[in-house]
N, CA, C and O of each residue as an XYZ file, in Angstrom:
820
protein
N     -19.391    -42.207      4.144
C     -19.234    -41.106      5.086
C     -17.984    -40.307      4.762
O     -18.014    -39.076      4.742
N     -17.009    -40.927      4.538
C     -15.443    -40.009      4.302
C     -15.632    -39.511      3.020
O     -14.929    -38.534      2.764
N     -16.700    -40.060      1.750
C     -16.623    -39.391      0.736
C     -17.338    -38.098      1.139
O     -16.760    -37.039      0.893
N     -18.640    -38.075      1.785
C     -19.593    -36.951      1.834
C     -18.312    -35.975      2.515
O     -18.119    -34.984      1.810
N     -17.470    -36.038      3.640
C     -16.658    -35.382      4.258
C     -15.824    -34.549      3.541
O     -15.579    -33.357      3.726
N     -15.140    -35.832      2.129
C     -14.293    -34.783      1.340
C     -14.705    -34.080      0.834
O     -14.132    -33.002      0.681
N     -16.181    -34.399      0.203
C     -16.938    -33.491     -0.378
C     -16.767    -32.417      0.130
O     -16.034    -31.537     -0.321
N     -17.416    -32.360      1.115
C     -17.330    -30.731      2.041
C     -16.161    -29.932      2.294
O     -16.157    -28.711      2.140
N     -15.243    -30.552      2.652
C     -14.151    -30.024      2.522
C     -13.666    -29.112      1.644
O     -13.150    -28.022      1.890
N     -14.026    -30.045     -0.202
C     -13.378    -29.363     -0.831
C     -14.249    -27.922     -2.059
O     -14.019    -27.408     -3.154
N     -15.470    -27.809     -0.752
C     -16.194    -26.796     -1.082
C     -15.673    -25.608     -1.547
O     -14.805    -25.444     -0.691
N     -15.581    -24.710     -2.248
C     -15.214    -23.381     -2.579
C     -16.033    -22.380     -3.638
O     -16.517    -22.640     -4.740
N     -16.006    -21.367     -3.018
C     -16.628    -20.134     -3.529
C     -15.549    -19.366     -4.243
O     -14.396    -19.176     -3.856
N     -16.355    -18.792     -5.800
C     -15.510    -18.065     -6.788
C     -16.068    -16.737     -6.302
O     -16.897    -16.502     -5.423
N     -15.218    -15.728     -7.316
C     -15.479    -14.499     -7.003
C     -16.782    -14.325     -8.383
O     -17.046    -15.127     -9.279
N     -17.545    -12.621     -8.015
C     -18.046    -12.804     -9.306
C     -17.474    -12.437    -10.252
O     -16.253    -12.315    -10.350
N     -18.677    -12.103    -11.470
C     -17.244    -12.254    -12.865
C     -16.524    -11.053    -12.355
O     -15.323    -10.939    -12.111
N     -17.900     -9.799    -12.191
C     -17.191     -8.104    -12.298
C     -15.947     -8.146    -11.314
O     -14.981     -7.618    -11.865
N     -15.718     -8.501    -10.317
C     -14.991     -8.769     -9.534
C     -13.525     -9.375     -9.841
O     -12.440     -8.885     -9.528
N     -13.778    -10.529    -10.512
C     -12.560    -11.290    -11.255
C     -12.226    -10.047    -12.361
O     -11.224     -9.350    -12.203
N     -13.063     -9.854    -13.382
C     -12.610     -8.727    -14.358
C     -11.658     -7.543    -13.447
O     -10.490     -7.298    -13.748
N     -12.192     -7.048    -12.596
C     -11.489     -5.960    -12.103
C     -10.119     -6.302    -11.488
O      -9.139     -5.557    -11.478
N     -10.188     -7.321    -11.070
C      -9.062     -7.485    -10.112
C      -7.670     -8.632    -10.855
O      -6.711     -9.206    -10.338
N      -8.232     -8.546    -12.359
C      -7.319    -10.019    -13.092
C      -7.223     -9.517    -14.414
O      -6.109     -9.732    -14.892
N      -8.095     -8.851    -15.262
C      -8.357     -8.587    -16.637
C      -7.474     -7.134    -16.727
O      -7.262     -6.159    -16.007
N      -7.119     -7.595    -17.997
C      -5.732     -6.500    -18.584
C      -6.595     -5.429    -18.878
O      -6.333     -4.241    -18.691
N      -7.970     -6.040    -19.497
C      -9.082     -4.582    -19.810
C      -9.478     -3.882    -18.938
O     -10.268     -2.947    -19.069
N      -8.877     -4.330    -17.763
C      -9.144     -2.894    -16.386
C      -7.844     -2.019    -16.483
O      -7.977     -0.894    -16.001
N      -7.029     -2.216    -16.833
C      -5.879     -1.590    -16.464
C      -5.718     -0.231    -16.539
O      -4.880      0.390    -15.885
N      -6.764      0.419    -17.585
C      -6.976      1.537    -17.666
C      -7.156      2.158    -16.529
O      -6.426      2.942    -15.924
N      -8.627      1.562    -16.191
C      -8.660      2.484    -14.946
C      -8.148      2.492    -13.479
O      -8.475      3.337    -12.645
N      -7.284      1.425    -13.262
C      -6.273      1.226    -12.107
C      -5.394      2.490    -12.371
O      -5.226      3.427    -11.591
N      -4.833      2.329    -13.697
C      -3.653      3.365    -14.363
C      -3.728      4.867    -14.029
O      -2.731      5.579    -13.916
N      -4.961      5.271    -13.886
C      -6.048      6.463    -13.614
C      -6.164      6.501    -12.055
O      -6.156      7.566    -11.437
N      -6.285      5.131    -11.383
C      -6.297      5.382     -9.842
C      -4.931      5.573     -9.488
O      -4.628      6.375     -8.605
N      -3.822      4.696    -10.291
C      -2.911      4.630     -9.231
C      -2.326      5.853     -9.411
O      -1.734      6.350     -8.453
N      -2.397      6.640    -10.827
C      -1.227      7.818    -11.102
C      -2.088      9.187    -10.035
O      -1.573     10.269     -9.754
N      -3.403      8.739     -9.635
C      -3.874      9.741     -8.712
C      -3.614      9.446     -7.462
O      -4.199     10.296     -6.791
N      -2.977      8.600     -6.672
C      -2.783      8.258     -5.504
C      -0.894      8.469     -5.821
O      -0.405      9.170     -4.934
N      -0.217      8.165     -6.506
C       1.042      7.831     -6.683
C       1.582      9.639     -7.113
O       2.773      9.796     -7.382
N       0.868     10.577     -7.135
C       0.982     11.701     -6.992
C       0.730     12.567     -5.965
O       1.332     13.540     -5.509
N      -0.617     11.826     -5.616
C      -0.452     12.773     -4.010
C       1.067     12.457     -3.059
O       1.721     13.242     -2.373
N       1.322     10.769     -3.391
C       2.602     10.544     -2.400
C       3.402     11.289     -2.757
O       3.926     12.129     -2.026
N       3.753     11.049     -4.463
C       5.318     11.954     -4.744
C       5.024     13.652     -4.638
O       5.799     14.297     -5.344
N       4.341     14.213     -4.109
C       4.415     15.355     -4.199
C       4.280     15.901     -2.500
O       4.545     17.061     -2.182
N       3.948     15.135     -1.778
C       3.939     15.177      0.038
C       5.124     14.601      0.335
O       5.585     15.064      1.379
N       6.009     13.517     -0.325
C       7.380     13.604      0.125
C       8.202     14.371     -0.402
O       9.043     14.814      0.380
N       8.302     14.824     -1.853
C       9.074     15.806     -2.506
C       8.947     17.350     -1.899
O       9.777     18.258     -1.944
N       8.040     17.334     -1.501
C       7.576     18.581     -0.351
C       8.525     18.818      0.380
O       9.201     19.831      0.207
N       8.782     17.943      1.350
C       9.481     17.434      2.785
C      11.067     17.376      2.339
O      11.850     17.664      3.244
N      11.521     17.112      1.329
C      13.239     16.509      0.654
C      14.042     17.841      1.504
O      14.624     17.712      2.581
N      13.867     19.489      0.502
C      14.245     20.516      1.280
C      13.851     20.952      2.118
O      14.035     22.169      2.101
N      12.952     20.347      3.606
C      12.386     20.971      4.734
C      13.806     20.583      5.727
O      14.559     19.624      5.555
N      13.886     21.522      6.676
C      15.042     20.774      7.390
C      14.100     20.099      8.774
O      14.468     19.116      9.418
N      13.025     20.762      8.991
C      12.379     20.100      9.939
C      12.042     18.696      9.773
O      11.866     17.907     10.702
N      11.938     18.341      8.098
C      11.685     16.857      8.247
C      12.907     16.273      8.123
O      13.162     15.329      8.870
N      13.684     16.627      7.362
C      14.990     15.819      7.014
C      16.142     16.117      7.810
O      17.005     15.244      7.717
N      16.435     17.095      8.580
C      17.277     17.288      9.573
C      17.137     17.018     11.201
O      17.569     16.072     11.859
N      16.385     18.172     11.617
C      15.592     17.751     12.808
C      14.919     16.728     13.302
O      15.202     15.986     14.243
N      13.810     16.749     12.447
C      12.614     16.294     12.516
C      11.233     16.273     12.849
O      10.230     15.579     12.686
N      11.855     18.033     13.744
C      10.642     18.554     14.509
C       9.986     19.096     14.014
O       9.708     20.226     14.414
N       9.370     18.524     12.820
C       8.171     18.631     12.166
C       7.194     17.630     12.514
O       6.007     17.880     12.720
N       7.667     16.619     12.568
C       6.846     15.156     13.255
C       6.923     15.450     14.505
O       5.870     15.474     15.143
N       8.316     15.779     15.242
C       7.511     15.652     16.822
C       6.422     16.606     17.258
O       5.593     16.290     18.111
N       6.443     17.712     16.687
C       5.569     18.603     16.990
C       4.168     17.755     16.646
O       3.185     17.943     17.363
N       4.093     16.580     15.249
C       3.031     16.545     15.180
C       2.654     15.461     16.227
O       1.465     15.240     16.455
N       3.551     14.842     16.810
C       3.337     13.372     17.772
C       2.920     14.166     18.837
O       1.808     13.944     19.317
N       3.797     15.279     19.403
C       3.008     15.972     20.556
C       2.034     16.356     20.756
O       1.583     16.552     21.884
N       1.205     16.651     19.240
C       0.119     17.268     19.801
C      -0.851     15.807     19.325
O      -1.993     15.543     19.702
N      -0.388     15.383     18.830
C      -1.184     13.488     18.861
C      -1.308     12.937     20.278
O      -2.372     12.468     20.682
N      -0.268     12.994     20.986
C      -0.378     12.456     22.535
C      -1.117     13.443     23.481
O      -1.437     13.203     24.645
N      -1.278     14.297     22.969
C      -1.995     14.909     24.041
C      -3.766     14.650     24.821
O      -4.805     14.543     24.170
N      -3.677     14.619     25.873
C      -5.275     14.099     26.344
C      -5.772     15.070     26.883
O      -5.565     15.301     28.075
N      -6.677     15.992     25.971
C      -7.391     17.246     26.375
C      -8.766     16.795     27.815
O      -9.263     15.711     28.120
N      -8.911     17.765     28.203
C     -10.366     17.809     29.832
C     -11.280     17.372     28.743
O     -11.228     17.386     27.514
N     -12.009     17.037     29.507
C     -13.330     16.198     29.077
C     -14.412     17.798     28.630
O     -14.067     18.964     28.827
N     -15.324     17.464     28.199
C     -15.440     16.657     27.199
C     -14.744     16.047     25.658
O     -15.094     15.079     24.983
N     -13.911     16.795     25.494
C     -13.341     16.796     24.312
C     -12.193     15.477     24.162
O     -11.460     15.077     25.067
N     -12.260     14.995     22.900
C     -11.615     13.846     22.817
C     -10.289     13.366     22.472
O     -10.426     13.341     21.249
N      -9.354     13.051     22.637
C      -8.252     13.168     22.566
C      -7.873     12.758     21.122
O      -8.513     11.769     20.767
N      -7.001     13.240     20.167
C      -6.348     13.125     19.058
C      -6.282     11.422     18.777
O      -6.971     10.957     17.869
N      -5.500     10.619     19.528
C      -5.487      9.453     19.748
C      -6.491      8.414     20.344
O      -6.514      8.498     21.572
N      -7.430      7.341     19.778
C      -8.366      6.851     20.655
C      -7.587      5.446     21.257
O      -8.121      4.684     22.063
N      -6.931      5.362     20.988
C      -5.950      3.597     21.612
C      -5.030      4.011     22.517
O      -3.970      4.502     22.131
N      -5.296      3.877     23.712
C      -4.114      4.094     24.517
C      -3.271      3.490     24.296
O      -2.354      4.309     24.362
N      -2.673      2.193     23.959
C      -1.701      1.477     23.146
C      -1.051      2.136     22.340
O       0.115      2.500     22.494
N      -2.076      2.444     20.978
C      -1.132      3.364     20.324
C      -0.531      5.053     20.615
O       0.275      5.745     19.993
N      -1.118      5.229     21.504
C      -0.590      7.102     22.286
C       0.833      6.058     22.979
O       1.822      6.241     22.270
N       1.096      5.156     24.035
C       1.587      4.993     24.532
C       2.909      4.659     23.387
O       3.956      5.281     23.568
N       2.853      4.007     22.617
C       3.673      3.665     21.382
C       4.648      5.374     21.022
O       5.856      5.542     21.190
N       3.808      6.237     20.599
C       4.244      6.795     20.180
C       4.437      7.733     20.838
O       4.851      8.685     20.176
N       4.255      8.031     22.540
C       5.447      8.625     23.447
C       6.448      7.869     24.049
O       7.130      8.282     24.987
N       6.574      6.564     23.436
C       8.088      5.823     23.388
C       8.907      6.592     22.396
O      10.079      6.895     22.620
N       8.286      6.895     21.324
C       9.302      7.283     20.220
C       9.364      8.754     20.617
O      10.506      9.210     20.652
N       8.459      9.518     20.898
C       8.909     11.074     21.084
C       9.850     10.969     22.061
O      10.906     11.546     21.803
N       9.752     10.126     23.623
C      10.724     10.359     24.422
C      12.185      9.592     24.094
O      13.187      9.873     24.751
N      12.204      8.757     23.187
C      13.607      8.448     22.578
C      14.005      9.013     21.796
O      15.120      8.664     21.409
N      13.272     10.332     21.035
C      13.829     10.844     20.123
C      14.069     10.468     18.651
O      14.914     10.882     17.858
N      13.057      9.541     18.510
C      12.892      8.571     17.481
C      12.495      9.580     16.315
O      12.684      9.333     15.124
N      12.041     10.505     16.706
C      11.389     11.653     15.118
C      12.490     11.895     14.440
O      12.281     12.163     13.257
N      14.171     11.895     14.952
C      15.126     12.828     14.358
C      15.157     11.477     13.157
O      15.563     12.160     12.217
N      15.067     10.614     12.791
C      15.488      9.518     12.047
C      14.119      9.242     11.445
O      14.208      9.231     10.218
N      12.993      9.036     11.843
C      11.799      8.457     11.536
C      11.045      9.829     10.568
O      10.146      9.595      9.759
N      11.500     11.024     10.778
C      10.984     11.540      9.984
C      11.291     11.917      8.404
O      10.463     12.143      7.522
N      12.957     11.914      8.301
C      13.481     11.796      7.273
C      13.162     10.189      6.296
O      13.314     10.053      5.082
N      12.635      9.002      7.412
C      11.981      7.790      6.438
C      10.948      7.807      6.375
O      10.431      6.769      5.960
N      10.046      8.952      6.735
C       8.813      9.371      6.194
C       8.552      9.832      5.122
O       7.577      9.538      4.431
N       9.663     10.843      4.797
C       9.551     11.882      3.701
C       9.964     10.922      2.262
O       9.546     10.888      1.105
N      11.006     10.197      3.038
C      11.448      9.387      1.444
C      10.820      8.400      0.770
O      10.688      8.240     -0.443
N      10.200      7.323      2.296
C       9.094      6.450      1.758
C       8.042      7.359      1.013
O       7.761      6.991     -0.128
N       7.559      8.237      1.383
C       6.368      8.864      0.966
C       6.497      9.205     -0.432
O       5.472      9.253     -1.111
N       7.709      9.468     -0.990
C       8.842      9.729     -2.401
C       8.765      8.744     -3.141
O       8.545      8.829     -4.350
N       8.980      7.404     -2.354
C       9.212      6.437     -3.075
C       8.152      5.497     -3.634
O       8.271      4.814     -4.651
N       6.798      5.580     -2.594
C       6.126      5.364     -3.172
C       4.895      5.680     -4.210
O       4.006      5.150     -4.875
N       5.464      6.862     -3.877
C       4.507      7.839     -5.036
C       5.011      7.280     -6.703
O       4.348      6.856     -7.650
N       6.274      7.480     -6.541
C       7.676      6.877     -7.794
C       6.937      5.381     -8.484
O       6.598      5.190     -9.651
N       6.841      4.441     -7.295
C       6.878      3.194     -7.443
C       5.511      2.650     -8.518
O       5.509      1.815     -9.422
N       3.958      3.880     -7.739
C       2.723      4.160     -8.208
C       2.688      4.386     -9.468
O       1.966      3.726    -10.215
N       3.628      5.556     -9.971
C       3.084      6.558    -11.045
C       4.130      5.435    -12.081
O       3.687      5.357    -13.226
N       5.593      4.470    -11.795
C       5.862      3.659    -12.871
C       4.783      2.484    -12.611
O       4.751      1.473    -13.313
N       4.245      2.627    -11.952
C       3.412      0.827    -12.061
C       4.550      0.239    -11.535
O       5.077     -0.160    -12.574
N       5.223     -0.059    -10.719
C       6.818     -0.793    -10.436
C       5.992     -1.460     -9.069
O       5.447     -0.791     -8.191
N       6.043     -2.674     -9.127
C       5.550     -3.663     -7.108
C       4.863     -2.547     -6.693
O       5.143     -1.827     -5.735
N       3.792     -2.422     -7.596
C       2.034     -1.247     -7.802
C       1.928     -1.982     -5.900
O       2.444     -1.565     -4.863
N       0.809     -3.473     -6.237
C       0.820     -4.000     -4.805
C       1.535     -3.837     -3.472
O       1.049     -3.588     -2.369
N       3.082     -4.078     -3.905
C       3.901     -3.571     -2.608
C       4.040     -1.855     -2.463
O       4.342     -1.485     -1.328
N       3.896     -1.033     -3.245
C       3.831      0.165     -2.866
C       2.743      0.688     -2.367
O       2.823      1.567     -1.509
N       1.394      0.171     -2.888
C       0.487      0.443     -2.408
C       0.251     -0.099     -0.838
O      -0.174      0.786     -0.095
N       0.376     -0.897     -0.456
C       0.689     -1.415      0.632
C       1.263     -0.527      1.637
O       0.696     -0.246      2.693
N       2.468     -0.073      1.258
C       3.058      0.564      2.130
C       2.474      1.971      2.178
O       2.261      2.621      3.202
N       2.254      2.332      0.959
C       1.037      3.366      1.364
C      -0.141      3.687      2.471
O      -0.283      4.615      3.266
N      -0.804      2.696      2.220
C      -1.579      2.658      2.848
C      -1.339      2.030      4.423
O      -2.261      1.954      5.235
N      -0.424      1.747      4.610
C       0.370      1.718      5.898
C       0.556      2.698      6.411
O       0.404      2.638      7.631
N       0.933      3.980      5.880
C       1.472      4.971      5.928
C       0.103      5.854      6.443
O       0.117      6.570      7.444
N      -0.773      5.709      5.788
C      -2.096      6.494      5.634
C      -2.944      6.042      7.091
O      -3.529      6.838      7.824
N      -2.824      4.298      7.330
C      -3.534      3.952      8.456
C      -2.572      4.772      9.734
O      -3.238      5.312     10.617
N      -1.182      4.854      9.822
C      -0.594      5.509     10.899
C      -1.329      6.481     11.243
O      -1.963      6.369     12.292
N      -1.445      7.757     10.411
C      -1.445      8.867     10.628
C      -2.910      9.166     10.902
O      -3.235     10.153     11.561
N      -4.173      7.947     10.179
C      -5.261      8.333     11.148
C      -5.287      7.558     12.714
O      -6.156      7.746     13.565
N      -4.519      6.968     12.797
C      -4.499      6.070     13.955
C      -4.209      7.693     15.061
O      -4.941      7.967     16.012
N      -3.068      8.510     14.645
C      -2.477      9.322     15.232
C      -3.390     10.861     15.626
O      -3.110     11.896     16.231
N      -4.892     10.196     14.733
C      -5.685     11.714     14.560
C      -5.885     12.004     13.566
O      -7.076     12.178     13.310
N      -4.932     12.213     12.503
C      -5.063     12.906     11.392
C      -5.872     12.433     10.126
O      -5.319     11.826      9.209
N      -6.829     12.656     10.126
C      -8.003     12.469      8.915
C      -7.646     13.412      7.510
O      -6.674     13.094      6.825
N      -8.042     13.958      7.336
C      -7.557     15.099      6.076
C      -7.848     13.866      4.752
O      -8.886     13.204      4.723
N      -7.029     13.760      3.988
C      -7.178     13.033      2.744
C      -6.717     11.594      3.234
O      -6.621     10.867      2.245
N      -6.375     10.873      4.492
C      -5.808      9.890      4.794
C      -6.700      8.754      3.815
O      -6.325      8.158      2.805
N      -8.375      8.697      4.727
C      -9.266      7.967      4.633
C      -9.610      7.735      3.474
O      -9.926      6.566      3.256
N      -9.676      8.620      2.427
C      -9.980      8.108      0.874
C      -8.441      7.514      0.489
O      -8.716      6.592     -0.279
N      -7.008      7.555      0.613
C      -5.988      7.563      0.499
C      -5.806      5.974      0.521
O      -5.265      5.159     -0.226
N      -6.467      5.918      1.653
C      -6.149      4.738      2.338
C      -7.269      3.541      1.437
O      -6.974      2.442      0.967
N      -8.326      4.113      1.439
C      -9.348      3.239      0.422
C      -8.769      3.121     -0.955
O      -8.832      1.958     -1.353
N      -8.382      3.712     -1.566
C      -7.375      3.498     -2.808
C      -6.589      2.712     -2.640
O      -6.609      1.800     -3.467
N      -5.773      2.651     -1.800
C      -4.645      1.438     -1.429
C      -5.124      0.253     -1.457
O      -4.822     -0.660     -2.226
N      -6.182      0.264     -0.273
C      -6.579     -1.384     -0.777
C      -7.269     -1.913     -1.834
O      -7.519     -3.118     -1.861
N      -7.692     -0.991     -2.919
C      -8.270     -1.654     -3.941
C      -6.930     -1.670     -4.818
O      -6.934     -2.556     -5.672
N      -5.745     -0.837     -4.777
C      -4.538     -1.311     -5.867
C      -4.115     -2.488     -5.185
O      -3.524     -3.245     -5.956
N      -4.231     -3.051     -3.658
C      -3.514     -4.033     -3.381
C      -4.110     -5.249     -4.280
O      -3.508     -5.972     -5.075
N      -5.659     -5.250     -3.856
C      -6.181     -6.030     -4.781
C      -6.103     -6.359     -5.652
O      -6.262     -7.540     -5.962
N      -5.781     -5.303     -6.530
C      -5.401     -5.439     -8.313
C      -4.293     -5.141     -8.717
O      -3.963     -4.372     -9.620
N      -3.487     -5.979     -7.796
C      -1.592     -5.931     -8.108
C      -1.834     -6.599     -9.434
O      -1.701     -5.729    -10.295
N      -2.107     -7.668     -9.938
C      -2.015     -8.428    -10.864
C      -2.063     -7.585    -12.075
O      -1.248     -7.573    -12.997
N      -3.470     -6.662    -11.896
C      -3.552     -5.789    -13.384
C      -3.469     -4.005    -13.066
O      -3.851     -3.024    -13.705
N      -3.025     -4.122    -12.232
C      -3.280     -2.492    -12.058
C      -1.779     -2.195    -12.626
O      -1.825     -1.213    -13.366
N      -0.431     -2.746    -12.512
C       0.379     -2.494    -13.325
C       0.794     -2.690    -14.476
O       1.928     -2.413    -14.868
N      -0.291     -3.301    -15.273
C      -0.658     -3.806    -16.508
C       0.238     -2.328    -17.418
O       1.220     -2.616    -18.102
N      -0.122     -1.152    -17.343
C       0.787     -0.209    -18.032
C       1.476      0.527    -17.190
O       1.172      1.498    -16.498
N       2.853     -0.316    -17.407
C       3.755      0.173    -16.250
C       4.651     -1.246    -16.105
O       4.267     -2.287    -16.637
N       5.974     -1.152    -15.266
C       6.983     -1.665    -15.305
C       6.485     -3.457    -14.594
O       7.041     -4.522    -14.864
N       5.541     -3.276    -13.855
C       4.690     -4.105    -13.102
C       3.913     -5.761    -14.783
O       3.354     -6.838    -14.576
N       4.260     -5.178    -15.967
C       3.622     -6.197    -17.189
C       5.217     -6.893    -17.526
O       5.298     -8.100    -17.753
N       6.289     -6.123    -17.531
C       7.397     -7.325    -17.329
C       8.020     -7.448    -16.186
O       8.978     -8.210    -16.323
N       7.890     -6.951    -14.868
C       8.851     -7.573    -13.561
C       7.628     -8.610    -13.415
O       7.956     -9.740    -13.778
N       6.513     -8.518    -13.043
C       5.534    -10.042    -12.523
C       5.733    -11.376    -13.532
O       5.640    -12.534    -13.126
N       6.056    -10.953    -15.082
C       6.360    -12.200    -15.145
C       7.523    -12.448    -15.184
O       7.663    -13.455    -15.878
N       8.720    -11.989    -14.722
C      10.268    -12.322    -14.899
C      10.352    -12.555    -13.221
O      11.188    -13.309    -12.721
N       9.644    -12.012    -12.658
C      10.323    -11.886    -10.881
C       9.025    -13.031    -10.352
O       9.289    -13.624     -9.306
N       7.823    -13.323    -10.934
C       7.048    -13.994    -10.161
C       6.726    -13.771     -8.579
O       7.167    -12.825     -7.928
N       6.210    -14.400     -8.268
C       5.993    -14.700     -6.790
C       6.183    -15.716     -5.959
O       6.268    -16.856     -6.416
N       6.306    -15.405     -4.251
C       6.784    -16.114     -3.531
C       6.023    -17.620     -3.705
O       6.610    -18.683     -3.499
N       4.920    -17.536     -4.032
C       4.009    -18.947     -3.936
C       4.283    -19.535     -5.785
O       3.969    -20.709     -5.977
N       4.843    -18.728     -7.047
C       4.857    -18.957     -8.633
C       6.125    -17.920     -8.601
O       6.049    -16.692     -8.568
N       7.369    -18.764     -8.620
C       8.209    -18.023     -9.048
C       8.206    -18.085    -10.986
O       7.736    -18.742    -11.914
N       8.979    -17.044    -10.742
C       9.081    -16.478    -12.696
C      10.469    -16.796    -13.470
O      11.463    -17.440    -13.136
N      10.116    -16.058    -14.674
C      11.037    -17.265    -15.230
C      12.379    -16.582    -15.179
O      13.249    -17.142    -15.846
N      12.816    -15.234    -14.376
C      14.118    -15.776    -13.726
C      14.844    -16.662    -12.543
O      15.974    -16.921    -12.128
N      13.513    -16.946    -12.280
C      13.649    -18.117    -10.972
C      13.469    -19.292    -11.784
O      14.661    -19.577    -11.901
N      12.954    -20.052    -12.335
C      12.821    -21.286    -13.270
C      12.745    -21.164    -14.995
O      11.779    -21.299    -15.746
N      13.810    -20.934    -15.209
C      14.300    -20.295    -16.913
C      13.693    -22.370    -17.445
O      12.833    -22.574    -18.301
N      14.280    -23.299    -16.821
C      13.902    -24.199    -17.102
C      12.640    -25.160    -17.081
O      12.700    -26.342    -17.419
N      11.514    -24.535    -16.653
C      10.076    -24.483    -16.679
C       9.672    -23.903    -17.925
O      10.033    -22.868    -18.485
N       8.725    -24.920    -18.283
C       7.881    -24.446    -19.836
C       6.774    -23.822    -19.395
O       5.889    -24.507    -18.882
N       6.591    -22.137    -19.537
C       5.736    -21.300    -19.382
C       4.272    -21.557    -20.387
O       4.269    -21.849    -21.583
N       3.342    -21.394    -19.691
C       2.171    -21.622    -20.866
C       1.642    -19.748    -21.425
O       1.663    -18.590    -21.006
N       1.370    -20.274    -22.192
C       1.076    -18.807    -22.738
C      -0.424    -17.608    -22.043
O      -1.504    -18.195    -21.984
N      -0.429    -17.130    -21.896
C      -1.494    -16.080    -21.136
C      -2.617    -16.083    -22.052
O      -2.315    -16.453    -23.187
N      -3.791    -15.782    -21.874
C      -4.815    -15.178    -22.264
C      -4.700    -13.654    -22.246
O      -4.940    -13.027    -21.214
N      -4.356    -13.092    -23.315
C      -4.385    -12.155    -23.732
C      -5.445    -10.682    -23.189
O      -5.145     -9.528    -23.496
N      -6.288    -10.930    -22.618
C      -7.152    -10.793    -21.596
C      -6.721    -10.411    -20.199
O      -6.859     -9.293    -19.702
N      -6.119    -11.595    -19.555
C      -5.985    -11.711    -18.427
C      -4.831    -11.297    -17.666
O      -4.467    -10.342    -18.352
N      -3.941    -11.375    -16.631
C      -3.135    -11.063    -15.994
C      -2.432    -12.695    -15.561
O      -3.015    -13.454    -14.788
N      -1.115    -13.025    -16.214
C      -0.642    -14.358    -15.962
C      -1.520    -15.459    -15.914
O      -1.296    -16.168    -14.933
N      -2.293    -15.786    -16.517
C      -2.780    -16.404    -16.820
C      -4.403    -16.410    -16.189
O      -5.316    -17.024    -16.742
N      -4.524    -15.809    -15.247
C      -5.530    -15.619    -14.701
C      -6.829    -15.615    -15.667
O      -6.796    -15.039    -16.755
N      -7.778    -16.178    -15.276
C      -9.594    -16.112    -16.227
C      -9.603    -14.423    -15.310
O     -10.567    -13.666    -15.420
């Protein structure tokens, strides 16, 4: 009985191959390289936008104007900008604290930085991430426009952190910086590294 148990236990499902290829194989990298420098340009060029605006970087009342008209709850029938009262309520905490004069100038720069982070392949995964953080806000807030494809790009570079920075700064920081669960070999210089499949992404099939 406890064998059939472990059995079950130690059940697990692989991905398929196309799947593993895309998300592990150095021979995708191309076309990550192609997604990310098209997503990692829309960012750097919507925060580089914003650098000399004084409404974003001084004021800020470029964002509150846009939070105001996000909170607003038009007569029926028509539907309000915001569908979560949670999140409307969130973000007339920050308009009435005045939170735009600061929050909008770390809009403009994140938005800078991760465009930067994209187009070197540099923590592809963590920039994309925050991207697409960035992208879920602003439809949360209403704003559709290019968010929604924006945002679908993000999570497929999150996916393919491993090889999507394959050309780009992302083929020597992953194996010198490793990760929180496989640190790298500036974290364990005294660990004997095995060699990669030439193919793959750290060793990954």
């Amino acid at each position: 009985m406890s064998t059939n148990r472990t059995a079950k236990q130690s059940i697990s499902f692989s991905d398929p191959p196309i799947v593993q290829a895309m998300f592990s194989k150095a021979s995708w990298a191309w076309v990550w390289l192609a997604v990310r420098f098209y997503l990692g340009y829309a960012w750097f060029t919507s925060g580089f936008g914003k650098l000399d605006n004084p409404a974003w970087m001084q004021t800020g009342s470029a964002l509150q104007g846009f939070w105001e008209r996000a909170v607003m709850v038009p007569d029926a029938p028509a539907r309000p900008a915001i569908a979560f009262d949670w999140y409307r309520t969130f973000i007339q905490f920050l308009l009435d604290g005045g939170h735009y004069t600061w929050f909008a100038p770390l809009v403009s720069i994140g938005e800078l930085l991760v465009g930067v982070a994209l187009i070197l392949g540099a923590f592809t995964g963590i920039a994309a991430f925050f991207g697409g953080f960035m992208n879920w806000n602003f439809m949360m807030a209403g704003a559709a426009s290019t968010n929604p494809l924006l945002f679908t790009i993000s999570i497929l570079l999150i996916l393919a952190w491993k090889n999507a920075g394959w050309f780009g700064f992302d083929r020597f920081l992953l194996p010198l910086l490793g990760t929180p669960w496989r640190p790298g070999r500036i974290f364990s210089p005294e660990k004997e590294r095995k060699r990669s499949d030439p193919e793959s992404i750290n060793g990954e099939a």
